[in-house]
C-alpha positions as CSV (number, residue, x, y, z in Angstrom):
1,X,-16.5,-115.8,-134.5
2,X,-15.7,-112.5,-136.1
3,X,-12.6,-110.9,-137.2
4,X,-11.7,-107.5,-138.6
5,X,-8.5,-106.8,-139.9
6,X,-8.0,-103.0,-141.0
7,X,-8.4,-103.5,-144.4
8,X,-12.2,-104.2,-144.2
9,X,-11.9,-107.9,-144.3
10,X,-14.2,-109.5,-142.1
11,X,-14.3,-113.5,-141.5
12,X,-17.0,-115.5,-140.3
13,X,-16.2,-118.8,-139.4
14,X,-19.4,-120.9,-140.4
15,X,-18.6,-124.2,-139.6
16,X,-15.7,-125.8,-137.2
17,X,-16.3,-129.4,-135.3
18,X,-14.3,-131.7,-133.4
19,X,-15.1,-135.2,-135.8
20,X,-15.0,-133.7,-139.1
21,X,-11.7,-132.5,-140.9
22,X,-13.1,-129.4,-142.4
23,X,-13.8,-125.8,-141.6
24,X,-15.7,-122.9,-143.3
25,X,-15.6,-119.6,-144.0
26,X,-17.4,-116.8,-145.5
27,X,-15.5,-113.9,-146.2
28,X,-16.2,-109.9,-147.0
29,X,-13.7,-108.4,-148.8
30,X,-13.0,-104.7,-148.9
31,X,-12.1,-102.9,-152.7
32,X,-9.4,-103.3,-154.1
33,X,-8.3,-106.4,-151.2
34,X,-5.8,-109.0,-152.3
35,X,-6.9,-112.3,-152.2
36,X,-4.2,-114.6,-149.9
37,X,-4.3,-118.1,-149.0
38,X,-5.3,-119.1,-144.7
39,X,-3.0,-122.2,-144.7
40,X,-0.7,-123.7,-147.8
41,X,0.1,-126.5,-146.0
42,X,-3.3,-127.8,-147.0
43,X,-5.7,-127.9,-149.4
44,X,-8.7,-124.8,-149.9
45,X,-11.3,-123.6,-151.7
46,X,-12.1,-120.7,-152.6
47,X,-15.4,-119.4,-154.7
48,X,-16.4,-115.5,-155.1
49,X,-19.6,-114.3,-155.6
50,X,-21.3,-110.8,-155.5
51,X,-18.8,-108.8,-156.7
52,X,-16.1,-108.4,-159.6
53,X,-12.5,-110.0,-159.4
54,X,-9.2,-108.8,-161.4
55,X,-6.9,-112.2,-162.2
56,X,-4.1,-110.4,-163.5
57,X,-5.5,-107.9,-164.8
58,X,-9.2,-109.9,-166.4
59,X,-12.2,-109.3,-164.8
60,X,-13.6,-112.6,-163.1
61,X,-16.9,-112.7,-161.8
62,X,-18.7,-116.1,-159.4
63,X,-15.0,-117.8,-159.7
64,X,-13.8,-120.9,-158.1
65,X,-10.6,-121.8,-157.4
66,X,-9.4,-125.2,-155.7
67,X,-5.5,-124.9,-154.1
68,X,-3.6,-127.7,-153.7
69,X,-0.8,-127.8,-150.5
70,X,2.1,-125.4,-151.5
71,X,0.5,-123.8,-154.4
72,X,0.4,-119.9,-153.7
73,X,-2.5,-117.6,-155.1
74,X,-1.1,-114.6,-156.9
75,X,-2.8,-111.7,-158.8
76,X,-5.9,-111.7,-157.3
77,X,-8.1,-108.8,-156.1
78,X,-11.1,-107.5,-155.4
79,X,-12.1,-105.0,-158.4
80,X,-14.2,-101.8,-158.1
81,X,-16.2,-102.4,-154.9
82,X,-16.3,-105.4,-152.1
83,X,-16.9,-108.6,-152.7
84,X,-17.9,-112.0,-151.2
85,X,-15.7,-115.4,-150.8
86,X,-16.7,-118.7,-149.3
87,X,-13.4,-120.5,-148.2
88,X,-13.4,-124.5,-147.4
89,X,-10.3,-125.5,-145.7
90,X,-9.7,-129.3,-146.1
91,X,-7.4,-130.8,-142.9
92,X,-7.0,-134.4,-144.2
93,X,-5.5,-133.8,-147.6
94,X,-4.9,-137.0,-148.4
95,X,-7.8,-137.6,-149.8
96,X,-8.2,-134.9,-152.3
97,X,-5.2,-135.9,-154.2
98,X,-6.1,-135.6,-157.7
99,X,-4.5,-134.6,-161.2
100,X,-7.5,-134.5,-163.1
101,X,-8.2,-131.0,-162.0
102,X,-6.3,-127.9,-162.6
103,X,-5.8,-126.6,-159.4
104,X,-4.7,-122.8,-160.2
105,X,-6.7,-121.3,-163.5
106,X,-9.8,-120.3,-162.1
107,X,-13.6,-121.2,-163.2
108,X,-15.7,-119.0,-164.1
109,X,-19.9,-119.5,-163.8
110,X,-20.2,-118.8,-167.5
111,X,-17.6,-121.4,-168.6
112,X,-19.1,-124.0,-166.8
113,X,-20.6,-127.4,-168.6
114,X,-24.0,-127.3,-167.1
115,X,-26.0,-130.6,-166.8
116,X,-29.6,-130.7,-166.2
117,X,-31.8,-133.2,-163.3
118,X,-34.4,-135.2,-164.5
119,X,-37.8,-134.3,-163.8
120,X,-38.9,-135.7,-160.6
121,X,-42.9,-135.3,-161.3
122,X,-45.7,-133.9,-163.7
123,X,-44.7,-130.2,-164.5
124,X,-41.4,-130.5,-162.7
125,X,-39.4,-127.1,-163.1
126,X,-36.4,-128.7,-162.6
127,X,-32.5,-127.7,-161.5
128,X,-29.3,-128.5,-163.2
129,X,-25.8,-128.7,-162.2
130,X,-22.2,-127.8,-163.0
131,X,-19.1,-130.0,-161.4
132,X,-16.2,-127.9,-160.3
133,X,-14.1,-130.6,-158.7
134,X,-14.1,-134.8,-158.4
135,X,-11.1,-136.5,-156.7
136,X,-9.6,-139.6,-158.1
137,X,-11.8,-141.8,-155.9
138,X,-14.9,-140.0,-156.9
139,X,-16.2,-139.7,-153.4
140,X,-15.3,-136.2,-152.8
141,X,-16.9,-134.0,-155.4
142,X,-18.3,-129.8,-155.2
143,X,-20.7,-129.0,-157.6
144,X,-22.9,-125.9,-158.4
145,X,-26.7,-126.5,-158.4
146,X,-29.0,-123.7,-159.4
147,X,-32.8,-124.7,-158.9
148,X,-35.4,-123.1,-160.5
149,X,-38.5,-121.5,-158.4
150,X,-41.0,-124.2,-156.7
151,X,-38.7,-127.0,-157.7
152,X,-39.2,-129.7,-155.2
153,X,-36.0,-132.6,-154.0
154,X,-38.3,-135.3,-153.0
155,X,-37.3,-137.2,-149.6
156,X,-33.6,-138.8,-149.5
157,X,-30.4,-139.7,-148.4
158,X,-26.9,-140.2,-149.0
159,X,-24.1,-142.3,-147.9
160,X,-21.7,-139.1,-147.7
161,X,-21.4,-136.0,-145.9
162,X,-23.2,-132.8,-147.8
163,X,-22.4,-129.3,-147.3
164,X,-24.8,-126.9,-149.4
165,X,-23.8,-123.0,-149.1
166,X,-26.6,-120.9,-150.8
167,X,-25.7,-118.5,-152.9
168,X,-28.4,-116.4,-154.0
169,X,-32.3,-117.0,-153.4
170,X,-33.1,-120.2,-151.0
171,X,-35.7,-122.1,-149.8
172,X,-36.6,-125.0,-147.2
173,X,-34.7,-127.9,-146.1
174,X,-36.4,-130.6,-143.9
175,X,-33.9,-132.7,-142.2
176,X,-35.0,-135.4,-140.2
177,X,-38.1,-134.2,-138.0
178,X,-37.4,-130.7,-138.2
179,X,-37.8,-128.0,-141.4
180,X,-35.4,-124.7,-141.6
181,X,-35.5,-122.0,-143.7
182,X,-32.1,-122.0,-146.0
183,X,-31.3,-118.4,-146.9
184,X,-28.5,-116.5,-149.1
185,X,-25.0,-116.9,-147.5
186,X,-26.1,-119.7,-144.9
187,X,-24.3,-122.8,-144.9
188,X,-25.4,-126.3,-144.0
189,X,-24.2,-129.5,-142.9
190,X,-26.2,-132.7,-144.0
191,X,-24.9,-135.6,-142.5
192,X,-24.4,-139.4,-144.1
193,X,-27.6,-141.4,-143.7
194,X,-29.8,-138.6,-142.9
195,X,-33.3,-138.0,-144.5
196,X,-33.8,-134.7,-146.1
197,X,-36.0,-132.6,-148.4
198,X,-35.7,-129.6,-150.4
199,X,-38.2,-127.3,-152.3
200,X,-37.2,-123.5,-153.8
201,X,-38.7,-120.5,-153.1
202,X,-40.1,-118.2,-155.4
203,X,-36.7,-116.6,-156.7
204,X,-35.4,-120.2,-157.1
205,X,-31.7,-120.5,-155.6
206,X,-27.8,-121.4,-156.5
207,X,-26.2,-123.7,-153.9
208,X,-22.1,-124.5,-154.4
209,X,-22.6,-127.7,-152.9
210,X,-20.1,-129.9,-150.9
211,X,-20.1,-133.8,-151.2
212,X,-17.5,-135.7,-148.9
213,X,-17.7,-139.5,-148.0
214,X,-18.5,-139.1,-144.4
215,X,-16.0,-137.3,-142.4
216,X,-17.4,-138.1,-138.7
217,X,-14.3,-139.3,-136.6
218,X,-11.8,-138.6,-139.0
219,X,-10.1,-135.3,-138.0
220,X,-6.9,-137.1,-137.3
């Protein structure tokens, strides 16, 4: 699903289902574009990559900004040339209630506390991540993970619904019985309880990565 409006925005919609309450979209915005929110009846996300930002007037570049229901954005554009926004719109926003978040100042990449994983095995070149958002509950959580090249996510699984978006670089994700090839602007769905595997490429990669407790049958 594509859609071009006449001031050289163009949507695709990259994720949509019937059982889960939450859709996707990545965004190209055109220069000089103001940045509006889809729906402020609910809650969205918004993070912007490849390409530089004015927030009143400051350059911002890779920001993220999470909008709570009724909260307008204001002030933001696209600055000297196009740039790139992933949008996650959240139906149910019941459970993203939260006050330990500010929901308006954007974060930039460089701000961001960054915590490193443990090494896995001998030699291990290891990723480390940065937490934009945790609801109250702690079961909803999006996080930025940048892994270094041939870094290698041994076989797991978890009891929530994951939704990585790569950024830049990419690398292989086996999921199940079957192995893909995760690329720059593709997003994925990981659903609770499934067994999956991840190993970089050679330019490494930067995921923003979604983490919901599972969402299947809840789009109510």
């Amino acid at each position: 699903m594509i859609r071009e409006s006449k001031s050289t925005h163009h949507e695709f919609l990259l994720f949509e289902d019937s059982t889960r309450p939450v859709r996707f979209w990545l965004e190209e915005l055109g220069p000089d574009q103001w940045v509006r929110r889809k729906d402020q009846t609910l809650w969205e996300e918004l993070f912007f990559f490849e390409g530089m930002l004015s927030l009143n007037g400051r350059p911002l570049r890779d920001g993220y900004f999470c909008l709570p229901p009724g909260k307008p954005i204001s002030s933001v554009k696209t600055a000297g040339g196009k740039a790139s926004l992933l949008r996650m719109l959240h139906k149910d926003h019941s459970v993203l209630q939260s006050t330990s978040v500010n929901p308006i100042e954007p974060t930039p990449k460089g701000e961001l506390v960054w915590n490193e994983i443990p090494a896995r095995r001998q030699h291990d070149p290891g990723g480390r991540v940065a937490e934009l958002f945790r609801n109250e509950s702690g079961k909803q959580i999006t996080s930025l993970m940048e892994c270094r090249p041939g870094w290698v996510l041994e076989d797991h699984e978890h009891p929530s619904d994951v939704f990585p978006f790569c950024i830049r670089g990419g690398g292989r994700l086996s999921l199940g019985d079957r192995t893909i090839s995760l690329i720059e602007k593709q997003l994925v769905l990981i659903p609770a309880g499934t067994r999956h595997r991840f190993e970089t490429g050679q330019q490494g990669a930067l995921f923003i990565i979604f983490v919901f407790e599972s969402l299947a049958g809840r789009n109510t």
